[in-house]
C-alpha positions as a Markdown table, in Angstrom:
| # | Residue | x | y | z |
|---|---|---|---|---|
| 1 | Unk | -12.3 | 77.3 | 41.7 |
| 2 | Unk | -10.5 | 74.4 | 43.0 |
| 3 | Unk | -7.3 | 74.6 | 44.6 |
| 4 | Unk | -4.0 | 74.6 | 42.3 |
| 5 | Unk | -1.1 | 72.4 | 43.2 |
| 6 | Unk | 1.8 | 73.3 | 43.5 |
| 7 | Unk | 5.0 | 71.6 | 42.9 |
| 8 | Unk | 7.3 | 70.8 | 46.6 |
| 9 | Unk | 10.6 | 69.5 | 47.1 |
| 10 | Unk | 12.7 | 69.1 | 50.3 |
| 11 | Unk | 16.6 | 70.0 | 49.5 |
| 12 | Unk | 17.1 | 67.0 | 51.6 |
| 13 | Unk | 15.6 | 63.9 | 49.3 |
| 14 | Unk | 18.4 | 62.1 | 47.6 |
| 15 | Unk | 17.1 | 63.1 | 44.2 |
| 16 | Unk | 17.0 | 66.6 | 45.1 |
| 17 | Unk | 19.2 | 68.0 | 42.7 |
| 18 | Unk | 17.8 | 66.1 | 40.0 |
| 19 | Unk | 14.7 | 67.4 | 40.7 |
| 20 | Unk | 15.8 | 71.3 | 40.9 |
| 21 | Unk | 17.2 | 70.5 | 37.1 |
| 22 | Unk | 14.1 | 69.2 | 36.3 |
| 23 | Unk | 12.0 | 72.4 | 38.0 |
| 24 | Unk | 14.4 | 74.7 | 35.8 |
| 25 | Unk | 14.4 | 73.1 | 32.6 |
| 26 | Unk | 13.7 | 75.4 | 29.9 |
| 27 | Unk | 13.0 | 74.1 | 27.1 |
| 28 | Unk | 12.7 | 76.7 | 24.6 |
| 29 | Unk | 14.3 | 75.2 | 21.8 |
| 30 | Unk | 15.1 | 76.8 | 18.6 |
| 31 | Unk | 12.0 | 76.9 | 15.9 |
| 32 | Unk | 13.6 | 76.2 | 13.1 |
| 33 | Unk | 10.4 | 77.6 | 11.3 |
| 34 | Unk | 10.6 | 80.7 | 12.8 |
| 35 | Unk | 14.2 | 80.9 | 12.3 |
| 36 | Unk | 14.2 | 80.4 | 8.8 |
| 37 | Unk | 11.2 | 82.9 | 8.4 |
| 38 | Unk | 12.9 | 85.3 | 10.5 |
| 39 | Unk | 16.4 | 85.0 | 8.1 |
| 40 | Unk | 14.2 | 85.9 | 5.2 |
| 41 | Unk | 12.3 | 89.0 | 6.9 |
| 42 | Unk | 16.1 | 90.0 | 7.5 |
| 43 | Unk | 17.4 | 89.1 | 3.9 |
| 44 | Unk | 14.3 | 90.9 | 2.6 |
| 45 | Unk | 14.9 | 94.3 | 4.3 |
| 46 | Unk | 18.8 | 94.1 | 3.7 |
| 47 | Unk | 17.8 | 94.1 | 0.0 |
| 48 | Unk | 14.5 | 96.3 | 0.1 |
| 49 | Unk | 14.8 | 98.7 | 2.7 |
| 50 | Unk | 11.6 | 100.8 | 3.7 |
| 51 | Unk | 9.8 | 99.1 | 0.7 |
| 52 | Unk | 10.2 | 95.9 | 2.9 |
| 53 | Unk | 9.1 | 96.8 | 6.1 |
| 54 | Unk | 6.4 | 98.8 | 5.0 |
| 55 | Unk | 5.3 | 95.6 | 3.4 |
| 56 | Unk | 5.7 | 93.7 | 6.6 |
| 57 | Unk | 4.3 | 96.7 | 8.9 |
| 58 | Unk | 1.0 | 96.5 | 6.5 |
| 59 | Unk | 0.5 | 92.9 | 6.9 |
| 60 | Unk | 1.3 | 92.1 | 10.3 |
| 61 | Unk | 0.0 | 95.3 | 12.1 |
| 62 | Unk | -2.9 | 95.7 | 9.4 |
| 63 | Unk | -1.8 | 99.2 | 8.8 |
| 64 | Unk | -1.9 | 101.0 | 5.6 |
| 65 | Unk | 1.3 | 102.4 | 5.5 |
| 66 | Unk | 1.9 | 104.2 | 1.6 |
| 67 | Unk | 5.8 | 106.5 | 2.4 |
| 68 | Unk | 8.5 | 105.6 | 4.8 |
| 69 | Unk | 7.8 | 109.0 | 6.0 |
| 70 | Unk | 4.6 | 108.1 | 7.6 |
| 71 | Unk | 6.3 | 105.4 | 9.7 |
| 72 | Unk | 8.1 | 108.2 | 12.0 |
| 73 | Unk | 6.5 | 110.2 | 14.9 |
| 74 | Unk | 7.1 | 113.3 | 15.1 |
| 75 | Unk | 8.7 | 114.8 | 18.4 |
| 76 | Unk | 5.5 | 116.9 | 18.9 |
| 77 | Unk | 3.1 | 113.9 | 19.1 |
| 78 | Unk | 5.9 | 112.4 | 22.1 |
| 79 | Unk | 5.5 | 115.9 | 23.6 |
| 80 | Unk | 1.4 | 115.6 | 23.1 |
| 81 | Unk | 1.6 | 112.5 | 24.8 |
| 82 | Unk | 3.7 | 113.3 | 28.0 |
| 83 | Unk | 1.8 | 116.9 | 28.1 |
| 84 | Unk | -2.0 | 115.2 | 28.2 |
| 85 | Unk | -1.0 | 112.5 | 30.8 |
| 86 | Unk | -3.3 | 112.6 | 34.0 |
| 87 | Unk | -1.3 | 114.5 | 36.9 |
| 88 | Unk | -1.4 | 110.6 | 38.5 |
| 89 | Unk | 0.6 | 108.8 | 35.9 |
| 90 | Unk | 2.6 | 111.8 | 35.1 |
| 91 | Unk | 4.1 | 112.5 | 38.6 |
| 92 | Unk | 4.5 | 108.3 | 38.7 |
| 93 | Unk | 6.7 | 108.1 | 35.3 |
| 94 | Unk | 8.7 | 111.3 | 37.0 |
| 95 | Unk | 9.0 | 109.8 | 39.9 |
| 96 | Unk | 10.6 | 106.7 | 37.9 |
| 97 | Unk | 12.8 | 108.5 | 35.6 |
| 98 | Unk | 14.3 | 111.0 | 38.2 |
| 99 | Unk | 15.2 | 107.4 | 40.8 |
| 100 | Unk | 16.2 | 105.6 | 37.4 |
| 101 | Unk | 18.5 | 108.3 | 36.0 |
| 102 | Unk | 20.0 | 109.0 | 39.5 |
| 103 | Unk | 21.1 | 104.9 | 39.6 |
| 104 | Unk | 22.5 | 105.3 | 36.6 |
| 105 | Unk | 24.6 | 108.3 | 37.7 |
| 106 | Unk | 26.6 | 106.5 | 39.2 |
| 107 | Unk | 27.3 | 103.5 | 37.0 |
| 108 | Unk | 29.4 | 105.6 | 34.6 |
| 109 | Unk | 33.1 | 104.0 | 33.7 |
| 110 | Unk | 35.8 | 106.8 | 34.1 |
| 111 | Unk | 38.9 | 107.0 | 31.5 |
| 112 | Unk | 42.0 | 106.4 | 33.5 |
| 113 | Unk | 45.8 | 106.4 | 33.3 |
| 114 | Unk | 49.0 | 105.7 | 34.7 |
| 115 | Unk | 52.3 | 106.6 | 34.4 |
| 116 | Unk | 55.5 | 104.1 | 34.4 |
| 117 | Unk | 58.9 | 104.6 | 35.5 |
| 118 | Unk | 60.2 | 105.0 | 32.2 |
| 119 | Unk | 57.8 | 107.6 | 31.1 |
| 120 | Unk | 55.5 | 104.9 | 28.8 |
| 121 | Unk | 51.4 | 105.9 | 29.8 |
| 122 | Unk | 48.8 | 103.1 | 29.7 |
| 123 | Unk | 45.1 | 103.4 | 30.0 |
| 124 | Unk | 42.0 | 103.2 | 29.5 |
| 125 | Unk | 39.6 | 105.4 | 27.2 |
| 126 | Unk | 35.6 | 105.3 | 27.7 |
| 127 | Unk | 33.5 | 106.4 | 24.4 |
| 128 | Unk | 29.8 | 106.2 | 24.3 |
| 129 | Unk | 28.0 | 103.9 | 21.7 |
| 130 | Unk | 27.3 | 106.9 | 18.7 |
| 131 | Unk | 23.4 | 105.3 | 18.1 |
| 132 | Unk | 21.6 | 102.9 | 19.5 |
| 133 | Unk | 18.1 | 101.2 | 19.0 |
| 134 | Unk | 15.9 | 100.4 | 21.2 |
| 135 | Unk | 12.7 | 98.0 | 20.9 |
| 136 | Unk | 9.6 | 98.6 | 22.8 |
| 137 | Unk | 6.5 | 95.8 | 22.1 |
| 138 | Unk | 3.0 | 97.7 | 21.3 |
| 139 | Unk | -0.2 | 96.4 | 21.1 |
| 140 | Unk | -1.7 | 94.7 | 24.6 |
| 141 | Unk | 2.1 | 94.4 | 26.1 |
| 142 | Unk | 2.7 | 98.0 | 26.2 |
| 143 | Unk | 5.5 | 98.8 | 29.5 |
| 144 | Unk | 6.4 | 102.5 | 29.5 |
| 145 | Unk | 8.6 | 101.4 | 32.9 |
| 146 | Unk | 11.0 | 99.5 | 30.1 |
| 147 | Unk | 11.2 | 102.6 | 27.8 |
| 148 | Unk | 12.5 | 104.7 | 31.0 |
| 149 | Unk | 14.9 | 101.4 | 32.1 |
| 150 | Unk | 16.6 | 100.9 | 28.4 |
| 151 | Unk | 16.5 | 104.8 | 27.5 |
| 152 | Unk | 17.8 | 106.7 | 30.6 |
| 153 | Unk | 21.1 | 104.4 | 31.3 |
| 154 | Unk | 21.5 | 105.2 | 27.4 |
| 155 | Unk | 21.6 | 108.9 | 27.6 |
| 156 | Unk | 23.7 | 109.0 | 30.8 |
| 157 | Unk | 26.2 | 106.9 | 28.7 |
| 158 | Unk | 26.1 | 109.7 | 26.2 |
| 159 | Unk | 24.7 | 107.9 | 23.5 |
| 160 | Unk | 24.5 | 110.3 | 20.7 |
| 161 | Unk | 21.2 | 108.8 | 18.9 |
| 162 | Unk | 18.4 | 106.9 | 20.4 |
| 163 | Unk | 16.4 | 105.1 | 18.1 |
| 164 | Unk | 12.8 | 103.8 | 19.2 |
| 165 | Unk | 11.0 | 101.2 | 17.6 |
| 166 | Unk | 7.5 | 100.5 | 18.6 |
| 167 | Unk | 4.7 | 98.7 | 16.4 |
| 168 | Unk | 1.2 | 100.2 | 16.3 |
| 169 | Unk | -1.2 | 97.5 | 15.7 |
| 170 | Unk | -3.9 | 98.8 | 13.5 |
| 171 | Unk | -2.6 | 102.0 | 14.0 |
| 172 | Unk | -2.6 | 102.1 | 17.7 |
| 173 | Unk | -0.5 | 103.6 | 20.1 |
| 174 | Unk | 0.4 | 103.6 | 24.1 |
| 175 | Unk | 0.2 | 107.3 | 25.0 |
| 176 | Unk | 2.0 | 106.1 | 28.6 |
| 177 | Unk | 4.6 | 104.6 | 25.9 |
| 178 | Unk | 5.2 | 107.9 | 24.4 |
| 179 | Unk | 5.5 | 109.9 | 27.1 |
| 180 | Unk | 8.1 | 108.0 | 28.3 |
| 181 | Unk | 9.3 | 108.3 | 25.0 |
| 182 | Unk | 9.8 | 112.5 | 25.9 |
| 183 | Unk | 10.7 | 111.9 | 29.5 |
| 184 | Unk | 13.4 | 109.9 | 28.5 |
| 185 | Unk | 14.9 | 112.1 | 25.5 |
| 186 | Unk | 14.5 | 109.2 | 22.8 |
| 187 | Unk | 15.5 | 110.9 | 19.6 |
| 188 | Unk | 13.4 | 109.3 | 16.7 |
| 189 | Unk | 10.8 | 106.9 | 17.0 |
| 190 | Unk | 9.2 | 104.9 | 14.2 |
| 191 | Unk | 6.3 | 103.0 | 14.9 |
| 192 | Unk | 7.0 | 99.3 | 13.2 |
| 193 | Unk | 7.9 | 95.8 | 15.3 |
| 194 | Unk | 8.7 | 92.7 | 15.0 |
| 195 | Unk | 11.8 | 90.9 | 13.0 |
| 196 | Unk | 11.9 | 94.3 | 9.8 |
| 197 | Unk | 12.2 | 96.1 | 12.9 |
| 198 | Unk | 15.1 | 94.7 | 14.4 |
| 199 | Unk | 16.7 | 94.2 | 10.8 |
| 200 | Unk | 16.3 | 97.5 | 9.9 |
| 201 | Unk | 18.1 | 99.1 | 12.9 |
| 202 | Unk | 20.6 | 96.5 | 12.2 |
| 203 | Unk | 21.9 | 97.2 | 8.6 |
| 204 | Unk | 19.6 | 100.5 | 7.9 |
| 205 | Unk | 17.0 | 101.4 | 5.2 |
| 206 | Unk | 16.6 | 104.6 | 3.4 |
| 207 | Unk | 14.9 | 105.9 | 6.4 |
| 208 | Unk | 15.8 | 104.3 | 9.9 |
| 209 | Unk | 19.4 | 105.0 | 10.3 |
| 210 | Unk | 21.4 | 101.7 | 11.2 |
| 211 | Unk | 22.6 | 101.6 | 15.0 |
| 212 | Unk | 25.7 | 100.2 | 17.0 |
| 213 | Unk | 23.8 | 97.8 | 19.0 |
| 214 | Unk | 19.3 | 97.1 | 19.8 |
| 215 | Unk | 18.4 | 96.4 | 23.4 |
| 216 | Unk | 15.1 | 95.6 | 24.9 |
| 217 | Unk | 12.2 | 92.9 | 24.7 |
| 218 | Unk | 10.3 | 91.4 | 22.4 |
| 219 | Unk | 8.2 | 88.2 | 21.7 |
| 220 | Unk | 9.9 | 85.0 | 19.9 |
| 221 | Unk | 10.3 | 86.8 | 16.2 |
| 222 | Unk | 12.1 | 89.7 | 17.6 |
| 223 | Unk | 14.0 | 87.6 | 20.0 |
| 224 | Unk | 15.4 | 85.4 | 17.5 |
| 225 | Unk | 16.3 | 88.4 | 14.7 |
| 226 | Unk | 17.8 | 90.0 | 17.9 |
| 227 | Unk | 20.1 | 86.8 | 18.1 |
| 228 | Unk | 20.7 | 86.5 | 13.9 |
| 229 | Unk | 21.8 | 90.4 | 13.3 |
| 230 | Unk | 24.3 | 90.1 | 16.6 |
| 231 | Unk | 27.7 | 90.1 | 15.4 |
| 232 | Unk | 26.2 | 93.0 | 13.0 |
| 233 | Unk | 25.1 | 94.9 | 16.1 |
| 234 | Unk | 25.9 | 94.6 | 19.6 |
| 235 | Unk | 22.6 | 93.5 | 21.6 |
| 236 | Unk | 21.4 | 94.0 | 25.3 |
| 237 | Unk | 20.3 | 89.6 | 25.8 |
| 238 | Unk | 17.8 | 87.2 | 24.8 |
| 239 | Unk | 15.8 | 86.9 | 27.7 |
| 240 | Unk | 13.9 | 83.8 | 28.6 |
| 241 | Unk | 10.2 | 84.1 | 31.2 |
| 242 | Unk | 10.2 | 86.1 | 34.3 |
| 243 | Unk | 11.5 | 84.7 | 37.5 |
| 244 | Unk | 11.5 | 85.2 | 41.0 |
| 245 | Unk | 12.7 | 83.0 | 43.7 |
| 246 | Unk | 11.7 | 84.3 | 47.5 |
| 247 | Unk | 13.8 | 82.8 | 50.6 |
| 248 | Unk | 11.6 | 83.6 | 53.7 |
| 249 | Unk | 12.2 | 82.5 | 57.3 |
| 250 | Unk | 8.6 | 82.1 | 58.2 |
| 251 | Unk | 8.1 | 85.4 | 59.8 |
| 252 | Unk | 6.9 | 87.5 | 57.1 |
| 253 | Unk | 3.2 | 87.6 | 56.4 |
| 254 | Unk | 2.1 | 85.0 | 53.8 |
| 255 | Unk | -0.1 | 86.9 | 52.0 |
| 256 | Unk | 2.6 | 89.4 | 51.0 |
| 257 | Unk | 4.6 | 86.4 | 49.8 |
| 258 | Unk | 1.7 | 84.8 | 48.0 |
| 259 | Unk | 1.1 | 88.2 | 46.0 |
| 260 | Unk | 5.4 | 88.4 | 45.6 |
| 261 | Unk | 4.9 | 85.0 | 43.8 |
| 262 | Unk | 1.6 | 86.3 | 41.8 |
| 263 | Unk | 3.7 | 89.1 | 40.5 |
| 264 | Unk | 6.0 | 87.1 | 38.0 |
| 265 | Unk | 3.6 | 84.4 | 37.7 |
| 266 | Unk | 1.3 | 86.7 | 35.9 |
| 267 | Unk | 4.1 | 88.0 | 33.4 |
| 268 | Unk | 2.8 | 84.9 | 31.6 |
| 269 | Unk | 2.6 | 81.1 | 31.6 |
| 270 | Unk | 5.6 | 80.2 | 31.4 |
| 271 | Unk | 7.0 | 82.6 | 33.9 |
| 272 | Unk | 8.7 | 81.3 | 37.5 |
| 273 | Unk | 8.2 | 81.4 | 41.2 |
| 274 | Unk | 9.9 | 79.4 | 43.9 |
| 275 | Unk | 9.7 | 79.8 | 47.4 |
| 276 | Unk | 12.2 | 78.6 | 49.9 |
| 277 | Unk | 12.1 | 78.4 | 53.6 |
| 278 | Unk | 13.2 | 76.4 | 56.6 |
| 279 | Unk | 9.8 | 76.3 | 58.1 |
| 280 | Unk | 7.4 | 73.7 | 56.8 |
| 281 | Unk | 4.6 | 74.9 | 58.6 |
| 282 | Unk | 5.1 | 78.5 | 57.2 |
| 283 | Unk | 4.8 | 76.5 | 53.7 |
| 284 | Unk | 1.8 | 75.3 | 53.7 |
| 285 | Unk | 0.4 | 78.6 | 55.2 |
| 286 | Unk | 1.8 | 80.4 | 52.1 |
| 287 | Unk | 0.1 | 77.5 | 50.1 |
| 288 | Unk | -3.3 | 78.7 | 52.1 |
| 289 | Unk | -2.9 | 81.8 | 51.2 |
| 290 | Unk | -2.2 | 81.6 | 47.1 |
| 291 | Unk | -5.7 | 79.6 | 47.1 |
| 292 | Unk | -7.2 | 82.3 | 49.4 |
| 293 | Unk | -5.9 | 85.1 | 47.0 |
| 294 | Unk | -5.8 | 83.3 | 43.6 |
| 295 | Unk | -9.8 | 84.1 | 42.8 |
| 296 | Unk | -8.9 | 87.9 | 43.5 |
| 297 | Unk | -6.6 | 88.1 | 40.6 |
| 298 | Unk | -7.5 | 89.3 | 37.3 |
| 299 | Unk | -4.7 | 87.1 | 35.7 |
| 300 | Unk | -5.9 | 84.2 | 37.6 |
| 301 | Unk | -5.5 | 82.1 | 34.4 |
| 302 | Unk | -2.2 | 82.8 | 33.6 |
| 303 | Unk | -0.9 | 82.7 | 37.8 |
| 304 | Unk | -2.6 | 79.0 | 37.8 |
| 305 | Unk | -0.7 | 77.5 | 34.8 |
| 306 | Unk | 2.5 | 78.9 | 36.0 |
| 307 | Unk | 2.2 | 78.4 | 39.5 |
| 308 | Unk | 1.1 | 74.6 | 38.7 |
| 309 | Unk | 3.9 | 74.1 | 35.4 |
| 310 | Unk | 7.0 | 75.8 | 36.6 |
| 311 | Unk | 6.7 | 77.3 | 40.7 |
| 312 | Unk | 7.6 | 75.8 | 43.8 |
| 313 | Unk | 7.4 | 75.9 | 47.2 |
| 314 | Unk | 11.1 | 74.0 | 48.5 |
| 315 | Unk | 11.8 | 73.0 | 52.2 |
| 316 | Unk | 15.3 | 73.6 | 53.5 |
| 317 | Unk | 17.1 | 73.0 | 57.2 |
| 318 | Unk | 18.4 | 76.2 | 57.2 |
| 319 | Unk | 19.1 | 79.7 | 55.4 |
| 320 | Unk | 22.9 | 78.5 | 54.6 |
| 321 | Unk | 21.0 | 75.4 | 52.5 |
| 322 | Unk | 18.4 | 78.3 | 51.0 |
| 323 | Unk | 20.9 | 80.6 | 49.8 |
| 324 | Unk | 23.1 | 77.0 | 48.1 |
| 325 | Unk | 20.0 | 76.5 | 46.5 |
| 326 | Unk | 19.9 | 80.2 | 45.5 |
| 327 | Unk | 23.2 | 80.4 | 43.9 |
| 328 | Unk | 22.8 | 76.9 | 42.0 |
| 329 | Unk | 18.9 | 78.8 | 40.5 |
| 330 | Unk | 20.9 | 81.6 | 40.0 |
| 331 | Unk | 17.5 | 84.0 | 40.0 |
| 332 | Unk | 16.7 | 87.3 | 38.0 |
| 333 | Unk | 14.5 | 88.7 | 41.2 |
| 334 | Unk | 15.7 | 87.1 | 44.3 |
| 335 | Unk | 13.6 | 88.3 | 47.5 |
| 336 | Unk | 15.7 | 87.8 | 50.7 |
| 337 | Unk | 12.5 | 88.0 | 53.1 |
| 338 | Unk | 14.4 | 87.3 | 56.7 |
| 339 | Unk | 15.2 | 89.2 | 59.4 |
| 340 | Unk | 18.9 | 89.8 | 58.7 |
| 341 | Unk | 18.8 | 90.1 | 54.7 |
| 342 | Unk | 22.9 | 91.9 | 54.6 |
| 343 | Unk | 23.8 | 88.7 | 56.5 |
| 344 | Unk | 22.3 | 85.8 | 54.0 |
| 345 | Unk | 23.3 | 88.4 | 50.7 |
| 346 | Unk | 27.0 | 88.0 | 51.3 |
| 347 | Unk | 26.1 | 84.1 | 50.7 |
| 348 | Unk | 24.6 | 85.0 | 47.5 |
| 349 | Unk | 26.8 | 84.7 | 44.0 |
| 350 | Unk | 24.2 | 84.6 | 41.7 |
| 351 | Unk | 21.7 | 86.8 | 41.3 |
| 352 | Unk | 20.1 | 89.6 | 38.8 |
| 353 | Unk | 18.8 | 91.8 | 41.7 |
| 354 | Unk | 18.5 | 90.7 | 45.2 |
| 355 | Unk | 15.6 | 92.7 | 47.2 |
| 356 | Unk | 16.3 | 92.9 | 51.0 |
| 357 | Unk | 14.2 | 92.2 | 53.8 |
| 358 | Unk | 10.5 | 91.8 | 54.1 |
| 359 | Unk | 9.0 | 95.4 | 53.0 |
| 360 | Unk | 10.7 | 95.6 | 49.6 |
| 361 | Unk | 8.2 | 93.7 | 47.3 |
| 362 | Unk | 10.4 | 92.9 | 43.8 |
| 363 | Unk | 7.5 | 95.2 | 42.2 |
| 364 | Unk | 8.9 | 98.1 | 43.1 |
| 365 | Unk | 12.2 | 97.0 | 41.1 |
| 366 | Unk | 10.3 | 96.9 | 38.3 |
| 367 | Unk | 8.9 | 100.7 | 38.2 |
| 368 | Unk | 10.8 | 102.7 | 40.5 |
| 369 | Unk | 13.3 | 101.8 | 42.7 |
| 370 | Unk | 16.1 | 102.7 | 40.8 |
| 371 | Unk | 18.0 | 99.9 | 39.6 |
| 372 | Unk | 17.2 | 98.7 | 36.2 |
| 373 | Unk | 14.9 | 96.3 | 36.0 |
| 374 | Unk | 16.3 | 94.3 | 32.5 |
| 375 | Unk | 18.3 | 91.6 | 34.1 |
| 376 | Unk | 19.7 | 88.3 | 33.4 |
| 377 | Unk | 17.0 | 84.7 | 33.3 |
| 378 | Unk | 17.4 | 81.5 | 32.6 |
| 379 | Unk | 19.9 | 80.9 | 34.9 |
| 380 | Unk | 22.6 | 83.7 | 33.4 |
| 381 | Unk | 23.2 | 85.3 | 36.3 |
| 382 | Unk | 25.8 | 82.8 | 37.0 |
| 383 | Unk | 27.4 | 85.4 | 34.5 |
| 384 | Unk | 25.7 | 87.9 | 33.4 |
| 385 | Unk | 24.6 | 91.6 | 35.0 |
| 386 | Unk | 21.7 | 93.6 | 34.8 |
| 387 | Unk | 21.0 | 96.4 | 32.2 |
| 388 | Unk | 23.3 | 99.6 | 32.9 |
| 389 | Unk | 25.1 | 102.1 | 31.8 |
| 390 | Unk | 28.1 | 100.0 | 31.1 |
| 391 | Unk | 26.4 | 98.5 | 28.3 |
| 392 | Unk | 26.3 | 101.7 | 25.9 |
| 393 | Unk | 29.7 | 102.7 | 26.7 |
| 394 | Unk | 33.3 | 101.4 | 25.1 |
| 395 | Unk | 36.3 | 101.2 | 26.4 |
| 396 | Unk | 39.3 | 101.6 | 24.5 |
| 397 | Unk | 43.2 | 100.5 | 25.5 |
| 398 | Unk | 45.6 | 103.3 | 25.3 |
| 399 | Unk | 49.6 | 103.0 | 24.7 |
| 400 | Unk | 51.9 | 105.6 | 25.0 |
| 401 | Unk | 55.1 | 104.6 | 24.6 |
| 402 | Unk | 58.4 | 106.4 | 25.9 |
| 403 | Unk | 61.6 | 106.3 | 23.7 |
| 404 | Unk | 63.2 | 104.2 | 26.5 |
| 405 | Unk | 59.9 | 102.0 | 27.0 |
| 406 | Unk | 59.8 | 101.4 | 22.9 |
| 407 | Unk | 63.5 | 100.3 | 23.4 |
| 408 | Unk | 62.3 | 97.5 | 26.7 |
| 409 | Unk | 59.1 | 96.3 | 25.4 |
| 410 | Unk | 60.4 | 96.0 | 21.8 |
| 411 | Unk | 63.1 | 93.2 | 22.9 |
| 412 | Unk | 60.6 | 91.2 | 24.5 |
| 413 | Unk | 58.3 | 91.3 | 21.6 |
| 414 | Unk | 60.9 | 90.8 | 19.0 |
| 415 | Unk | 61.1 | 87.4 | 20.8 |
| 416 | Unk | 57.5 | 86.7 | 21.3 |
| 417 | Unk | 56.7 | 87.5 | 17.7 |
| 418 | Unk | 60.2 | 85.4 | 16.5 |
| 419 | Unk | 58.8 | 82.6 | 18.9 |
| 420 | Unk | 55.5 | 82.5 | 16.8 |
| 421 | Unk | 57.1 | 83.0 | 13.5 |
| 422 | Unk | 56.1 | 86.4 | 12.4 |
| 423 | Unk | 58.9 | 88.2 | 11.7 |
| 424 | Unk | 57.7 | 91.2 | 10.7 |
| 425 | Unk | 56.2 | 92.6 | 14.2 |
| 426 | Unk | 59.6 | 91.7 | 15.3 |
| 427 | Unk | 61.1 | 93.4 | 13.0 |
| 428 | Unk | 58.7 | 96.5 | 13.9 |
| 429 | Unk | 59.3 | 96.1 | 17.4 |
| 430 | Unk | 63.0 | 96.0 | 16.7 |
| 431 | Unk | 63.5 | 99.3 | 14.5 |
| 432 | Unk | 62.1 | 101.2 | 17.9 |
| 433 | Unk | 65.6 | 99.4 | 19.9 |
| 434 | Unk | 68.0 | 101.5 | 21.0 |
């Protein structure tokens, strides 16, 4: 196997920041085929309901689906599945759960209140989301880790219903999948995919119950009906290819970085790494090393083209210049792999999660740390936040006006509303003057 090349840019070339654009450009632009195939999948199921997606499940997943009823597992068959896991993977996805669930613990909004002078209370009331949906791919892409990382933040919410779609190719399913299923307390699962999947948690059939809002992944059908039925539902993100972007001061060994890079890079093609350092030398090392490693990986393939399409090894003077960079890529998985990581975070505005110092590979974000590991690509860090248990809880504005407050507040909205021309909620607000 040859060597690959990688892409290399010095932060201090003139044309730098043109080239960074260039590096992060992605182009993923809307298929208007697929969108207008998607919109009738959607229009389809609105009108047909199960009939619909047992049609679709039949002819995409080569199923031979004859009732609505034979499209939902039963609890039992989760409980099979978590119950005949080897004692390895079980104690693994426990493990996970237990560290996921205890993040989420404490990501929980409290109600609050206050009181004003004139006896008027204002706050702040925090409701869970009544049923949610929940989108797990099947076939070869089967994650149980992002069944426990969408599920558990949803039931420490207090989401009343959790809704799991899965599709089983040819009839197929990921025991690992289902266990988590249990693990997790997911309440119904049905096993279709794709864009009838998404529709029909969006507006409902005669079977699958319609839900407030449909988080996790999917490929480019799923991702676009996630983005036509929003505005029906609420919806987690569309998320674009993995990314993680490693800032190293030379002193961390290579072939840990090398394997840090080969860990998104094998998520697929299109997927990103970047590393950044000061250290020129420790560049081309790490260079050495993802040829030395490369022939060891079973997704070699896959590592190459992204490695050699979309990664990048960047030379910086200093960490101040890194973490500039940093906040301008805005990264899901950033790796702070220097010797003072709390130092060069509080430089850091945009990130999805930010791993510290040079034992904790991003990897362990994605099964088991804790933290969830659905976060923000493309960029949308600049204003997004990871996955949490903020996004399956409401919060509703409370007003409790005193007769004495009603008599104040109504004065100043009587001439609001008369400065707008809407005499009526000044006259409402006036009635309450005393």
């Amino acid at each position: 196997m040859s060597d690959l090349t990688i892409q290399k840019l010095n932060a201090s070339a003139p044309d730098f920041n043109q080239q960074l654009h260039d590096l992060l450009a992605w182009n993923e632009t809307d298929d208007l085929d697929i969108h207008k195939r998607v919109l009738d999948i959607i229009a389809d199921v609105r009108k047909r309901g199960d009939a619909a997606v047992i049609d679709y499940t039949n002819r995409f997943d080569n199923r031979e689906v004859i009732n609505a009823g034979e499209l939902e597992m039963s609890k039992d068959t989760l409980k099979i599945a978590w119950e005949n896991l080897p004692a390895d993977q079980a104690q693994a996805l426990q493990t996970a759960a237990d560290r996921v669930r205890a993040y989420a613990e404490h990501q929980k909004i409290q109600p609050w209140q206050y009181t004003e002078a004139d006896g008027t209370v204002l706050g702040q009331k925090i409701t869970p989301l009544d049923r949610v949906g929940l989108y797990v791919p099947g076939g070869k892409a089967a994650y149980p880790s992002s069944v426990l990382m969408n599920a558990i933040p949803a039931k420490v919410a207090g989401v009343g219903e959790l809704i799991m779609v899965v599709p089983t190719p040819n009839g197929d399913s990921n025991e690992l999948v289902l266990a988590a299923a249990y693990l997790a307390g997911v309440d119904r699962v049905f096993s279709i995919g794709g864009a009838q999947a998404v529709a029909a948690l969006a507006y409902g059939t005669q079977s699958i119950p319609a839900v407030a809002k449909i988080v996790g992944p999917g490929n480019i059908y799923v991702a676009t009906a996630k983005k036509l039925v929003f505005g029906q539902v609420g919806i987690d993100m569309i998320a674009g290819p993995s990314e993680i972007l490693i800032i190293c001061d030379g002193k961390t060994n290579p072939d840990w970085i090398a394997m840090d890079l080969f860990s998104q890079a094998e998520h697929d093609e299109n997927a990103q790494s970047i590393l950044i350092s000061d250290d020129a030398e420790f560049l081309t090392t790490v260079e050495a090393s993802i040829n030395k490693l490369l022939p060891t990986m079973e997704r070699a393939e896959i590592i190459t083209k992204s490695l050699t399409t979309r990664g990048a090894l960047i030379k910086v003077a200093n960490l101040n210049q890194a973490a500039d960079v940093a906040n301008i890529i805005a990264p899901e998985h950033l790796e702070l792999s220097v010797e003072n990581p709390e130092i060069l975070c509080e430089q850091i505005r945009h990130a999805g999660a930010i791993f510290m110092g040079r034992y904790t590979a991003e990897a362990v974000g994605d099964y088991c740390a804790g933290p969830n590991h659905v976060l923000p690509t493309s960029s949308t860090a600049r204003f997004s936040s990871p996955l949490g248990v903020y996004d399956f809880q409401k919060r509703t504005s409370l007003i409790n006006c005193s007769e004495q407050g009603a008599s104040e507040l109504g004065k100043t909205a009587s001439v609001l509303a008369r400065g707008e021309f809407l005499t009526a909620h000044a006259r409402s607000a006036e009635y309450r003057i005393k």
